[in-house]
C-alpha positions as CSV (number, residue, x, y, z in Angstrom):
1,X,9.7,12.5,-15.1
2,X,10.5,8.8,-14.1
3,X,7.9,6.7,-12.9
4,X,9.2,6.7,-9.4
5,X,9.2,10.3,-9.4
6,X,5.9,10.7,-10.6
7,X,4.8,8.3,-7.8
8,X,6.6,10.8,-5.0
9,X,4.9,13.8,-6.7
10,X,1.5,12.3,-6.2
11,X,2.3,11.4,-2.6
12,X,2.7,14.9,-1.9
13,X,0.1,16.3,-4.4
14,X,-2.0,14.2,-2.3
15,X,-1.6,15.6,1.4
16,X,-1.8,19.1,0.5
17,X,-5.3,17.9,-1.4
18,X,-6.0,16.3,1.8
19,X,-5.8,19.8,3.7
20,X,-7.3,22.2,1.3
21,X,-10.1,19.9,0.8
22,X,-10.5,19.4,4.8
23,X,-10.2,23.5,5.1
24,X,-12.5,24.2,2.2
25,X,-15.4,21.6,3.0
26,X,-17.1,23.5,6.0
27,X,-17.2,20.5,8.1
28,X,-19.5,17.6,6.8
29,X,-19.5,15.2,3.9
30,X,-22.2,15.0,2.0
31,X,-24.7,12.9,3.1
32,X,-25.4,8.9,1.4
33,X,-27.0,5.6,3.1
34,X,-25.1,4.9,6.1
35,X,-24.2,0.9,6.6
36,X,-25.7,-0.7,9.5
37,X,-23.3,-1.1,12.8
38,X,-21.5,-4.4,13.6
39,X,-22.6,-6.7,16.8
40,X,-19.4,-5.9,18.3
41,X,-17.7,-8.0,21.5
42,X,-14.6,-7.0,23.0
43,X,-11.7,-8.9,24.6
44,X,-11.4,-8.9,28.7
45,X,-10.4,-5.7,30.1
46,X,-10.0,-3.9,26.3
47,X,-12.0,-1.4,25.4
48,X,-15.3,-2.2,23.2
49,X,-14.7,-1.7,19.5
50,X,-16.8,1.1,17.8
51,X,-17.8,1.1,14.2
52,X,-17.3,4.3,12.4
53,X,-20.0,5.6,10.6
54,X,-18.9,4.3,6.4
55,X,-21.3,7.5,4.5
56,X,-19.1,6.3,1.4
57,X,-19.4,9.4,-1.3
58,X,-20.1,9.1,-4.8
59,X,-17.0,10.1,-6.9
60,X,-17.0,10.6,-10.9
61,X,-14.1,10.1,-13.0
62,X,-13.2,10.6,-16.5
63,X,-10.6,8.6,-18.9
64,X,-8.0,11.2,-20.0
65,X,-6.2,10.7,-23.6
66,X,-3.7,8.2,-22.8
67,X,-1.6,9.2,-25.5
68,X,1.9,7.5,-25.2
69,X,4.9,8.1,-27.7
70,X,6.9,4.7,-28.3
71,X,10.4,4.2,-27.3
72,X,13.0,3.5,-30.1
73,X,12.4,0.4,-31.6
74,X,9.3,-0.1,-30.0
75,X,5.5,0.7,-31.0
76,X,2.8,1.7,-28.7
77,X,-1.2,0.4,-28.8
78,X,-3.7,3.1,-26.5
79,X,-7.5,2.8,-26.5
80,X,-10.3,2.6,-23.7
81,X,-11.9,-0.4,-22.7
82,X,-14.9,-1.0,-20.0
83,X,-14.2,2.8,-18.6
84,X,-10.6,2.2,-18.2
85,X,-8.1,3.4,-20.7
86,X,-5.0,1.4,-21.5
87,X,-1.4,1.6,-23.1
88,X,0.4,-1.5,-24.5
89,X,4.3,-1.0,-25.7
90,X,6.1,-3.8,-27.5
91,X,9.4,-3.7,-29.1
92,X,9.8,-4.3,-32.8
93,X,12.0,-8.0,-31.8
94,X,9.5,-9.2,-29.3
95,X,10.0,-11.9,-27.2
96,X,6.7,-13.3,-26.9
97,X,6.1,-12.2,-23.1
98,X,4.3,-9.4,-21.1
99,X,4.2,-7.5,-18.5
100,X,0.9,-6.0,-17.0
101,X,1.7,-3.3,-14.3
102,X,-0.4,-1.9,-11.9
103,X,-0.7,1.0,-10.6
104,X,0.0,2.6,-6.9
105,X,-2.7,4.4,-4.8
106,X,-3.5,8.2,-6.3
107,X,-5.9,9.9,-4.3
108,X,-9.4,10.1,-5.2
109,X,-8.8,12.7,-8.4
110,X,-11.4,12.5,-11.5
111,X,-8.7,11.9,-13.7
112,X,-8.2,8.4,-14.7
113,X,-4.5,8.1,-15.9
114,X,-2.1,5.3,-17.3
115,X,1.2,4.9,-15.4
116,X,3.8,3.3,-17.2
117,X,6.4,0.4,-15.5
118,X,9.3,1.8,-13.6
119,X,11.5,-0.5,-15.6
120,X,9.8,0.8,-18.6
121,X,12.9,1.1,-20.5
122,X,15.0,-1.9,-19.5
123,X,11.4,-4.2,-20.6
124,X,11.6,-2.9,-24.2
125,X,15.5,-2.9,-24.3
126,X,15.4,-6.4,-23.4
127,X,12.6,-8.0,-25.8
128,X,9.3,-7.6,-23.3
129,X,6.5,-6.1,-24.3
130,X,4.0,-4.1,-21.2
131,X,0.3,-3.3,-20.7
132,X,-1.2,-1.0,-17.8
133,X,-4.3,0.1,-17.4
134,X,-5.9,3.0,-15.7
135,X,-8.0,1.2,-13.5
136,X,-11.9,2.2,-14.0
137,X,-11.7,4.2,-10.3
138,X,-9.6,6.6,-8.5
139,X,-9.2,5.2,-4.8
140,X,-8.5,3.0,-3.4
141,X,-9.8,0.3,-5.3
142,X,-7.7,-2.8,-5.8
143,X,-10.6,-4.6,-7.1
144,X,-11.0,-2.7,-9.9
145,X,-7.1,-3.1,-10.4
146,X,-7.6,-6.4,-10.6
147,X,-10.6,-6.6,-12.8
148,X,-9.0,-4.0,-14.9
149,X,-5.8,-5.6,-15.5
150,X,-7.2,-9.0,-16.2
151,X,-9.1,-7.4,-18.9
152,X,-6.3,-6.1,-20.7
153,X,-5.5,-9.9,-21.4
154,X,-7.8,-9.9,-23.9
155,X,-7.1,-6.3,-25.1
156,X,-3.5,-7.4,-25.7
157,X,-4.4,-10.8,-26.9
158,X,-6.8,-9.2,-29.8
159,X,-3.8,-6.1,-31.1
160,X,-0.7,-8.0,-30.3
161,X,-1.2,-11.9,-30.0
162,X,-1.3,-14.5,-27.6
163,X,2.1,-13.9,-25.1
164,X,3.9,-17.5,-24.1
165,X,4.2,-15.7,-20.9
166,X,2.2,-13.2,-18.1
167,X,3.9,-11.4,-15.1
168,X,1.8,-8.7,-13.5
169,X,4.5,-6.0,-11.6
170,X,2.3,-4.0,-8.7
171,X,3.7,-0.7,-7.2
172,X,2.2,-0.1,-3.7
173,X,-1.6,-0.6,-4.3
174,X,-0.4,-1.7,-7.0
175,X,1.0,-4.9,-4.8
176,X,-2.4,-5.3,-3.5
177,X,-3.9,-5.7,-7.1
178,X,-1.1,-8.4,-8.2
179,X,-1.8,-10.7,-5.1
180,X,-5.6,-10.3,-5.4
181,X,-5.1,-11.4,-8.9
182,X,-2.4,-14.4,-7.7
183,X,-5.5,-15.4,-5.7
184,X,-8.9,-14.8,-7.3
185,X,-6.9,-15.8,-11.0
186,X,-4.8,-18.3,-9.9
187,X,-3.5,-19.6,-13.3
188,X,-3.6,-15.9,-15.0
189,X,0.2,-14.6,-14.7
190,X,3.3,-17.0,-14.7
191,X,4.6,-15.1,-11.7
192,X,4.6,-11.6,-9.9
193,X,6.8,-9.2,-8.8
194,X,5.5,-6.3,-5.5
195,X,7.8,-3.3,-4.7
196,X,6.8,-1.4,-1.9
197,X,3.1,-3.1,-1.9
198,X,0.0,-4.0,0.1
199,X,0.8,-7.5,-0.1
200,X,-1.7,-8.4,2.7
201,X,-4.5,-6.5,1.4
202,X,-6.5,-4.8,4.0
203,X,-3.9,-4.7,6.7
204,X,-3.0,-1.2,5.2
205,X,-5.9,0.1,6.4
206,X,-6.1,-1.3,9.7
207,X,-2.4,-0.1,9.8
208,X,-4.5,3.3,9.5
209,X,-6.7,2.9,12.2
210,X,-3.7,2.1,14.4
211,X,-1.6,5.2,13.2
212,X,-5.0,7.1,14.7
213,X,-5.5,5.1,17.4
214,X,-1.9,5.4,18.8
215,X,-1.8,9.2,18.4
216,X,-5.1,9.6,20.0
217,X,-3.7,7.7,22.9
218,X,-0.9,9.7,23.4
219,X,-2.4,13.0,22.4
220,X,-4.8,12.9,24.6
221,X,-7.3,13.9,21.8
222,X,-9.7,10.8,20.5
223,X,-9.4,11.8,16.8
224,X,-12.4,8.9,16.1
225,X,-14.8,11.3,17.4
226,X,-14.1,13.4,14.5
227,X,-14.7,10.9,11.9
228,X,-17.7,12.7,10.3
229,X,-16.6,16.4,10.9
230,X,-13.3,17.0,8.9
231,X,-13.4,20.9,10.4
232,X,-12.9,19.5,13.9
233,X,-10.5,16.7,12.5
234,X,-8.2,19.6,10.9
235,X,-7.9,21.7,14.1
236,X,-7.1,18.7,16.2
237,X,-4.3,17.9,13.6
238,X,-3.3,21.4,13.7
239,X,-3.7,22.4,17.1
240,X,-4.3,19.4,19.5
241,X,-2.0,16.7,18.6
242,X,1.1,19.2,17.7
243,X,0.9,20.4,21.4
244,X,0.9,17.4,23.1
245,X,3.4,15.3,20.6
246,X,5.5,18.1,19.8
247,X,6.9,18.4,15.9
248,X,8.2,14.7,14.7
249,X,12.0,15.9,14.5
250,X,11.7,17.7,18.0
251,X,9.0,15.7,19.8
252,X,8.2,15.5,23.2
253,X,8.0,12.6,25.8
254,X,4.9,11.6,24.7
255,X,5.7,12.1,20.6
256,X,8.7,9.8,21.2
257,X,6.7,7.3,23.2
258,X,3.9,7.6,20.0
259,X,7.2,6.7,17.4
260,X,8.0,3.9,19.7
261,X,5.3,2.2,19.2
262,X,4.5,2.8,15.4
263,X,8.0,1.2,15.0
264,X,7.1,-2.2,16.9
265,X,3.6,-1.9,15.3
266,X,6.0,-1.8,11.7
267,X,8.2,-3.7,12.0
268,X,10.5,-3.4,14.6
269,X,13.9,-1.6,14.6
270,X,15.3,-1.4,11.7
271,X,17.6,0.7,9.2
272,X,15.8,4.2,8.3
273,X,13.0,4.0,10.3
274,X,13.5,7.3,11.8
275,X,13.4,8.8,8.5
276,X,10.7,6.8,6.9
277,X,9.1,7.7,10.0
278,X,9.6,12.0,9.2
279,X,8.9,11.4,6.0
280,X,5.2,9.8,6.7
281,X,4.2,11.6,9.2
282,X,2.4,14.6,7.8
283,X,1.3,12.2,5.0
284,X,-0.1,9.6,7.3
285,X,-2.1,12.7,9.2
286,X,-3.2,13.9,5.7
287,X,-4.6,10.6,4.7
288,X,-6.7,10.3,7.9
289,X,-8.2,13.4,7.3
290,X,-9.1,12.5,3.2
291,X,-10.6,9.5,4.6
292,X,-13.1,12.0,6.6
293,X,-13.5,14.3,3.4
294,X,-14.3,11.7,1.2
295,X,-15.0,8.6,3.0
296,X,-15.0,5.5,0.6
297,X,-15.9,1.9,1.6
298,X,-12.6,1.3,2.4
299,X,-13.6,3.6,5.6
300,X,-15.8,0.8,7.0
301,X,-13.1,-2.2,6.1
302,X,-10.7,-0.9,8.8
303,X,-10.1,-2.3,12.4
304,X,-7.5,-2.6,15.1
305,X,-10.1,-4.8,17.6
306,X,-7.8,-7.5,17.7
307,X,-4.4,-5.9,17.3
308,X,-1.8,-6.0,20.7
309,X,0.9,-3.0,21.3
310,X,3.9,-3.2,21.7
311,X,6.2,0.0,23.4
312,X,9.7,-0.5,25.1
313,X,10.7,0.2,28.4
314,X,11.0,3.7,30.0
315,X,7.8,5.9,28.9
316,X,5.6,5.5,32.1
317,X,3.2,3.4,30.4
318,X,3.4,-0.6,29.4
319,X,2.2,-2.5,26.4
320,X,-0.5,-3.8,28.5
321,X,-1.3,-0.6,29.9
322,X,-1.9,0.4,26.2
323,X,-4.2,-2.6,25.1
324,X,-6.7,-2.0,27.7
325,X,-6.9,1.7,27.1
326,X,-6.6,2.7,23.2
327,X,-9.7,3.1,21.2
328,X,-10.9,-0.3,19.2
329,X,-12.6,0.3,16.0
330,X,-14.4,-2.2,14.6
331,X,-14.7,-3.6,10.5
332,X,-18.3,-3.6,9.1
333,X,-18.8,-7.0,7.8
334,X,-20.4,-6.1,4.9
335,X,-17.4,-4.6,3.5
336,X,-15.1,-8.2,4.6
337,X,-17.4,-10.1,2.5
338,X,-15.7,-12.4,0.2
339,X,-18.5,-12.9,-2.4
340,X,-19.1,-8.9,-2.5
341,X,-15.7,-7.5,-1.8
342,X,-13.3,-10.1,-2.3
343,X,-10.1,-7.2,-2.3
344,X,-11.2,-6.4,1.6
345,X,-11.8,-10.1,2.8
346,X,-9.1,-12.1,4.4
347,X,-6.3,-13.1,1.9
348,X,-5.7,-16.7,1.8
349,X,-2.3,-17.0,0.7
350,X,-2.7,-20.3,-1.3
351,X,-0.2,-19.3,-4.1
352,X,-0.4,-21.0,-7.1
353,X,2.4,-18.8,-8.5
354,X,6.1,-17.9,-7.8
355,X,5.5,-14.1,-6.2
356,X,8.7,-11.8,-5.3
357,X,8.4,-8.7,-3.4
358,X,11.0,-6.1,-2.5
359,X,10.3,-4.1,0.3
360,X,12.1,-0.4,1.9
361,X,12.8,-1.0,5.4
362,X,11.9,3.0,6.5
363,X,8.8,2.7,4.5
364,X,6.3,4.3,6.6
365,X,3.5,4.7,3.8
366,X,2.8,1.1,3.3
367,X,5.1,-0.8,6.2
368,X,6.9,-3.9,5.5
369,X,5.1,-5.1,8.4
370,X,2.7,-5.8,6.0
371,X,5.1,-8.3,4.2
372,X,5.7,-10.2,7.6
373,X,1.5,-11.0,7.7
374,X,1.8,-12.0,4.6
375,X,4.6,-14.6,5.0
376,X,2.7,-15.9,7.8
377,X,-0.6,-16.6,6.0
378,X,0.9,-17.9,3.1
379,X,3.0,-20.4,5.4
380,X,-0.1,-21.7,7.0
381,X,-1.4,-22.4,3.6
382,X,1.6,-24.3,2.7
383,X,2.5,-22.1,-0.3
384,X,5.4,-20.8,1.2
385,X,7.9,-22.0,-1.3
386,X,6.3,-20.1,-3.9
387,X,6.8,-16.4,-1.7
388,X,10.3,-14.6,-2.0
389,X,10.7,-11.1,0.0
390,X,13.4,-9.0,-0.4
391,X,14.0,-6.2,2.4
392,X,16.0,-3.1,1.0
393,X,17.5,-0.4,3.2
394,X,15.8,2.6,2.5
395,X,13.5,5.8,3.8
396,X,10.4,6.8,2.2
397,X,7.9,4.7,-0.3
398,X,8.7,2.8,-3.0
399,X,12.6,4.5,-3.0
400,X,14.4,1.9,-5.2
401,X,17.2,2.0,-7.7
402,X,16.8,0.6,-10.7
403,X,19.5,-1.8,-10.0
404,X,17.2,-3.1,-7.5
405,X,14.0,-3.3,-9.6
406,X,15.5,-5.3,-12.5
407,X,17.7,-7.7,-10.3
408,X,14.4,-8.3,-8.8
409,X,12.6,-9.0,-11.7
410,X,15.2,-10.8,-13.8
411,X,15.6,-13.2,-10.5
412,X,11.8,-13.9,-11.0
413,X,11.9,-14.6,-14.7
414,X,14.7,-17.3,-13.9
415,X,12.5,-18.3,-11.2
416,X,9.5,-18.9,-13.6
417,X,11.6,-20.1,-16.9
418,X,14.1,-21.9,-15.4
419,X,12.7,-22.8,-11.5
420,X,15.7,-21.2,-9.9
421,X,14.3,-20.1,-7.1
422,X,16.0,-17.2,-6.1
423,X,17.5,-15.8,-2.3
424,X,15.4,-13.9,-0.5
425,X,15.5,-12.4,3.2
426,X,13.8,-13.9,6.5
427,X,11.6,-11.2,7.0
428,X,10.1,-12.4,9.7
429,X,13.5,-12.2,11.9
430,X,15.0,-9.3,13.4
431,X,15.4,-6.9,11.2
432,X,17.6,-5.0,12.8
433,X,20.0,-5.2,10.2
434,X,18.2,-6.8,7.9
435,X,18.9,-5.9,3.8
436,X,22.3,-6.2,2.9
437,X,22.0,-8.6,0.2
438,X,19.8,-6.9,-1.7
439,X,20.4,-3.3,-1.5
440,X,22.0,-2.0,-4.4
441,X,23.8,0.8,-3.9
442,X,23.4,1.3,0.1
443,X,23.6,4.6,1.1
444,X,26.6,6.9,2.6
445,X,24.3,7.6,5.6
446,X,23.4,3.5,6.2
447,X,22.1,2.6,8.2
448,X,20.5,6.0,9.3
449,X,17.9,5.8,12.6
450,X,17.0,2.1,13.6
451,X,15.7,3.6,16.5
452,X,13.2,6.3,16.8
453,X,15.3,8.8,18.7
C-alpha cells in the first residue's frame, strides 16, 4: 500500500473509530484536572466567548517493531530512541543528503508506527537517503513531531554519518511539525517541503471550532453544549443536524447556506470545493465528536472569538447577521503559551529557510486557507521570499500525483543548492481558477464544483 493510500485508509479508519467510540462510551469521559477558564471579553454586539471545559485524558502508547525491508540497492537502519521508534534508508551510492519526514495526523491509536516518504522510492532511486520517526505520541501532537524528528539528527548522524544536507518533508500534521521546526530550529534543515499541511499551526483547530460553530448556527442545535457528553453529541449528529441541513449531496436551504460559508471561511471558490467539501463532511463531524471522546489539550487551544463570516447573497441571513449571533469559543491561555506549548502559540513566520508547500484546492481536511494565514504572517515578518506555495486542483486530503510531489521537491533542492527560487502561485488572490501551473495531470472532470451547489 503506497503511502498516500495508507494516509486515506487512516482518514477513514479514523471516523468510524470516532463513532463506535462515541456509541460505546456511555456518555462521559473520564474524569482529570480541569484547566481554569479564560477572562474572556467580547467584541460589540458579538456574542461572549465561552471556554470549553479541556478534561484532557491520559492516553498510553506502545512502539511497534518498525521492521522495514530495504529497497534494491539500498539498506535500512530501525531501532527506538526516547519512546519513539525510527527507520533510516540509504542507498548503497549515497549522495551525502537526507530527508527526515514527518508524519500526518492518526487518530489517537496506542500504536506508535513509522510512516515512510511518499516519494520513498524516487529518494533512494536518486542518491538520497530518509529518516522518520514515529513520533513519541498518537495525537495530535506536533510538538512531539518536532522534538522527535530533531532527534533523529543525531540517530542518523551516529549509524550513517554526518549529511552535507537536511530537508524535513511534512504530510498534513506533518506540515505543522516541519514549520515548527523552520521556527523553533531555525538553522536545522536546509529547506522544507509541506503537502497538504497545517502550515499555520493552530488555525486547524480553530478551523474546527468554526466547522462547529457554523453548523450549530444553521442547525439550530448548539453542538458546544455537548462538549462533555459525547452520547448527546452523537444523537445530535445523527438526528438533529441531518434534519435541519439535510444530507450534504441533497441539502436543504439551510445545508447549502452552511456550505456557503465553510467555502468563504476556506478559501473561497475554487476548483473541487464541492467535492472536497462531500468528501469531509462526515469526517469533519467524526472528528468533533473524537475530540469529546478523548479530549486532548489541543481541545482547549481552539477559538473562533475573533474570526468574521463571510456568506453570499440570497440565504435570508447576512455576514453581519452571522457575527453577532454564532457561538464564540474561547482559547485557554495556558495552552497558547509559548514557553510551555510553543506548537499551539502564534507562529511567527520569521523564516530562516527556503519552505515550499503544495496545497489541494478541495481539501476540506486541512484547508488551504490555512496557507493564505500563513503567507500573511510570514510577509509581515519580512521572510516572504523565503515561502513558495503551490495550489493543486484537487478533491480530498493530501491527493497528489507523484509527478506533483517530486516536481515539488526537486524545485526545492534547486532552490537550496543552486538559489533558483522556484514559481509558485499567489495564493492569496482569487482562487477561482487558481492551479494550472502546477497540477500534474488535471483531471477529465476539472475543474469539478467551484461553487457549493
Amino acid at each position: 500500500m503506497t503511502s498516500t493510500n495508507r494516509h486515506r485508509t487512516t482518514v477513514a479508519v479514523l471516523a468510524a473509530t470516532a463513532l463506535f467510540l462515541a456509541a460505546c462510551s456511555g456518555g462521559n469521559p473520564p474524569n482529570s484536572k480541569q484547566s481554569p477558564a479564560p477572562a474572556i471579553s467580547s467584541k460589540e454586539g458579538w456574542r461572549t466567548p465561552a471556554a470549553l471545559p479541556v478534561t484532557p485524558v491520559a492516553l498510553s502508547f506502545k512502539t511497534v517493531d518498525p521492521k522495514l525491508d530495504a529497497l534494491p540497492g539500498a539498506r535500512t537502519i530501525v531501532g527506538e530512541n526516547a519512546g519513539a521508534t525510527y527507520n533510516i534508508e540509504v542507498p548503497d551510492a549515497w549522495n551525502g543528503e537526507v530527508i527526515y519526514f514527518a508524519h500526518g495526523f492518526r487518530g489517537n491509536g496506542p500504536d506508535l508506527l513509522v510512516q515512510s516518504p511518499p516519494i520513498r522510492d524516487y529518494l533512494i532511486q536518486h542518491g538520497y537517503a530518509w529518516a522518520a520517526s514515529s513520533f513519541s505520541k498518537n495525537g495530535y501532537e506536533p510538538g512531539a513531531g518536532a522534538k522527535d524528528t530533531y532527534a533523529l539528527r543525531d540517530v542518523f548522524a551516529q549509524n550513517v554519518g554526518a549529511p552535507k544536507r537536511s530537508y524535513i518533508y511534512g504530510q498534513s500534521m506533518g506540515g505543522h511539525v516541519a514549520v515548527l521546526s523552520l521556527e523553533q530550529y531555525p538553522t536545522a534543515y536546509d529547506g522544507a517541503l509541506s503537502e497538504c499541511g497545517v502550515v499555520s499551526g493552530h488555525e486547524i483547530l480553530d478551523y474546527f471550532v468554526s466547522w462547529a460553530a457554523l453548523a450549530s448556527y444553521f442547525g439550530g442545535t448548539d453542538l458546544f453544549s455537548f462538549s462533555s457528553d459525547a452520547s448527546k453529541l452523537i444523537d445530535a449528529l445523527r438526528k438533529d443536524l441531518p434534519r435541519v441541513l439535510g444530507p450534504s449531496n441533497n441539502p436543504t436551504e439551510k445545508g447549502k447556506a452552511f456550505a456557503d460559508a465553510i467555502e468563504h471561511l476556506t478559501g473561497g471558490p475554487r476548483p473541487f470545493f464541492r467535492e472536497g467539501f462531500l468528501v469531509n463532511y462526515t469526517l469533519n463531524f467524526g472528528l468533533l465528536l473524537q475530540a469529546v471522546v478523548q479530549p486532548q489539550v489541543s481541545n482547549g487551544v481552539a477559538e473562533n472569538q475573533h474570526t468574521r463570516y463571510t456568506i453570499d447573497e440570497g440565504f435570508g441571513v447576512t455576514s453581519d447577521d452571522i457575527d453577532r449571533a454564532i457561538a464564540r469559543i474561547a482559547a485557554n491561555p495556558a495552552y497558547r503559551d509559548p514557553a510551555t506549548y510553543p506548537e499551539f502559540a502564534d507562529f511567527t513566520g520569521k523564516l530562516q529557510r527556503p519552505l515550499l508547500t503544495i496545497h489541494g484546492t478541495g481539501d476540506l481536511f486541512v484547508p488551504i486557507s490555512l496557507e493564505q494565514s500563513y503567507r500573511r504572517i510570514v510577509e509581515s515578518a519580512g521572510a516572504g521570499d523565503l515561502l513558495v506555495q503551490r495550489a493543486i486542483r484537487r478533491a480530498g486530503h493530501c491527493t497528489f500525483s507523484q509527478e506533483e510531489r517530486i516536481a515539488a521537491f526537486e524545485d526545492l533542492v534547486k532552490w537550496v543548492e543552486q538559489h533558483q527560487k522556484p514559481a509558485g502561485d499567489n495564493i492569496l488572490a482569487d482562487l477561482t481558477d487558481a492551479g494550472h501551473s502546477f497540477t500534474n495531470p488535471l483531471l477529465p472532470d476539472d475543474p469539478g464544483g467551484v461553487k457549493p451547489y
